[in-house]
LOSELUM-862046 format. One line per field, with one value per residue: residue number from 1; x, y, z of N, C-alpha, C in turn. Coordinates in nm, 2 decimals, always signed. Layout:
# LOSELUM-862046
num	NUM/...
n_c1	X/...
n_c2	Y/...
n_c3	Z/...
ca_c1	X/...
ca_c2	Y/...
ca_c3	Z/...
c_c1	X/...
c_c2	Y/...
c_c3	Z/...
//
This chain:
# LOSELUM-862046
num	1/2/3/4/5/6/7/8/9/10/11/12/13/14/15/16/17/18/19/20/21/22/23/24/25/26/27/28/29/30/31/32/33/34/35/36/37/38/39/40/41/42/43/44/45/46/47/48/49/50/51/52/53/54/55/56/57/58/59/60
n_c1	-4.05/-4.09/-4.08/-4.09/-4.19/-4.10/-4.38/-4.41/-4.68/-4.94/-4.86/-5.00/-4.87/-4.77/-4.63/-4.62/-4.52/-4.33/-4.00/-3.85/-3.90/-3.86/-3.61/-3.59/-3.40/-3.50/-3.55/-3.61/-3.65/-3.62/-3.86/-4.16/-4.33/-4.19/-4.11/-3.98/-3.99/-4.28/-4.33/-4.20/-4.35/-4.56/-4.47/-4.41/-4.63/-4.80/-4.64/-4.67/-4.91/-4.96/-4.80/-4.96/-5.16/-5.13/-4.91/-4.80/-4.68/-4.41/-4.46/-4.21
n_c2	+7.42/+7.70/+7.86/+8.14/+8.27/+8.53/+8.61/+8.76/+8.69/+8.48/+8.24/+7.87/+7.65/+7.33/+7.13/+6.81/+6.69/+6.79/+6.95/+6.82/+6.55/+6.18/+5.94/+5.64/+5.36/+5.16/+4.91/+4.72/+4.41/+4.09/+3.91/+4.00/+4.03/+4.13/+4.35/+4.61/+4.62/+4.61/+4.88/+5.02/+5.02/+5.13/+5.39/+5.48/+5.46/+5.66/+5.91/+5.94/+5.95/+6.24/+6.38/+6.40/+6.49/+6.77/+6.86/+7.10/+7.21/+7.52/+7.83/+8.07
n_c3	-2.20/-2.44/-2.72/-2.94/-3.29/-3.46/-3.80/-4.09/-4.15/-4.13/-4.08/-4.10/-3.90/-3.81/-3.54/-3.48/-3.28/-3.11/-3.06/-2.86/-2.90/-2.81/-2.97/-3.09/-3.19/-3.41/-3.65/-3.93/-4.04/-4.12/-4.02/-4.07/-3.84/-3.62/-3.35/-3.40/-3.68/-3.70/-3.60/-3.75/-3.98/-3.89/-3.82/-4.07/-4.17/-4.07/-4.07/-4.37/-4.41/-4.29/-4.39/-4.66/-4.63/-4.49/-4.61/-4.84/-5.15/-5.14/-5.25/-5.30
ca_c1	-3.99/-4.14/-3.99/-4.16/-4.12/-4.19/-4.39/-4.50/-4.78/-4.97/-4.85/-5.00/-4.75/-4.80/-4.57/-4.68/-4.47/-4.22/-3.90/-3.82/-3.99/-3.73/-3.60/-3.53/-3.38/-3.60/-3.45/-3.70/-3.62/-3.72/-3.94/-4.26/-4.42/-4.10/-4.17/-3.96/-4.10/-4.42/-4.28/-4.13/-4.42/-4.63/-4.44/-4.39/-4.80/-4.84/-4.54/-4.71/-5.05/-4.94/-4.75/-5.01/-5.29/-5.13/-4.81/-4.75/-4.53/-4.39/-4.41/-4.19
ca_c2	+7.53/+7.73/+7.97/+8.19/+8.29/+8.62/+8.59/+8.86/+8.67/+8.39/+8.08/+7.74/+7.55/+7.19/+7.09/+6.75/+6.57/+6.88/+6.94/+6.77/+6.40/+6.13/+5.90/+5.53/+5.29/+5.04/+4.84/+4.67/+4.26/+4.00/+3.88/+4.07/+4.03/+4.13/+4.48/+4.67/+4.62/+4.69/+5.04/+5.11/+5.05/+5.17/+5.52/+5.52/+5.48/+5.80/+6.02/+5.95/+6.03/+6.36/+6.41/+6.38/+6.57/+6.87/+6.90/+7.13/+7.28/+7.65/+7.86/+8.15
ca_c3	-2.26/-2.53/-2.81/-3.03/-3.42/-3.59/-3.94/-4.13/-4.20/-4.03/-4.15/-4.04/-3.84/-3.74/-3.44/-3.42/-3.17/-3.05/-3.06/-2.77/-2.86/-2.76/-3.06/-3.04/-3.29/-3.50/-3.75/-4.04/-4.04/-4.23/-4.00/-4.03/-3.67/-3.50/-3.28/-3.46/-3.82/-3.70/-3.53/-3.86/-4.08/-3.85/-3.84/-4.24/-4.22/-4.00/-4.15/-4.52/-4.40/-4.24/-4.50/-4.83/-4.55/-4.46/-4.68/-4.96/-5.24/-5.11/-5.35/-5.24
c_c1	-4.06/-4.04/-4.13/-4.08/-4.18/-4.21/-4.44/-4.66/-4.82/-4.99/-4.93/-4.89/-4.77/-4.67/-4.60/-4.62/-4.35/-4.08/-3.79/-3.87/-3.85/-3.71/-3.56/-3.51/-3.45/-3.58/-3.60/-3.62/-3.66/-3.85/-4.05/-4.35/-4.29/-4.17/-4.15/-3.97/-4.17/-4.40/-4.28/-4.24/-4.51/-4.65/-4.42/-4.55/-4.85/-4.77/-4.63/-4.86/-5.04/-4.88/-4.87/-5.13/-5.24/-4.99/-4.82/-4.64/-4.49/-4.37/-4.35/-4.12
c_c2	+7.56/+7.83/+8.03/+8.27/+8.42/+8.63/+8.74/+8.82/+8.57/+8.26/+7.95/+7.64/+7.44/+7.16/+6.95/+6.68/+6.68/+6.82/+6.84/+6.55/+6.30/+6.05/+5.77/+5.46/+5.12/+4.99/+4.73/+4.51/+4.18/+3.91/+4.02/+4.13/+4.03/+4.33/+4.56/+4.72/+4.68/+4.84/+5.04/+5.13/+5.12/+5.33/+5.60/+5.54/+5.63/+5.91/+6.06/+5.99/+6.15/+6.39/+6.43/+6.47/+6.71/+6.99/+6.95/+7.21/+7.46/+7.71/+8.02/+8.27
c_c3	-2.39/-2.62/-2.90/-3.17/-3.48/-3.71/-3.98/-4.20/-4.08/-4.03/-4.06/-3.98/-3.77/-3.70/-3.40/-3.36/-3.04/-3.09/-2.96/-2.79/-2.90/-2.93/-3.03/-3.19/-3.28/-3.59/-3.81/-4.06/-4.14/-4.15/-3.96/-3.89/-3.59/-3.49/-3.36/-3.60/-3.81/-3.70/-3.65/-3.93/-4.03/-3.85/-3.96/-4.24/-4.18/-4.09/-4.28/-4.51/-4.39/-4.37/-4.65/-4.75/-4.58/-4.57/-4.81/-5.04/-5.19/-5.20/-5.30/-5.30
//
């Protein structure tokens, strides 16, 4: 399924996983080398990249 948005302009929009992408719970432990750790830090490493790349201040 798709949707569409009208801008008056032609903003850049990064979609990067969709609205649709499933979610599962991951919980941060004390042991380092458990799965879920990793997941987490692994997804704080991505989010903060994306984030400091493409993200900025709206000035509107």
């Amino acid at each position: 399924m798709s949707s569409q948005l009208a801008f008056q302009s032609n903003p850049a929009i990064y979609d990067l996983m969709g609205k649709d992408v499933p979610l599962f719970h991951y919980a941060v432990t004390d042991d380092d080398a458990s799965h879920g750790t990793q997941f987490v830090e692994a997804s704080r490493q991505w989010f903060d990249s994306v984030w400091s790349t493409i993200a900025y201040r709206y000035e509107g």
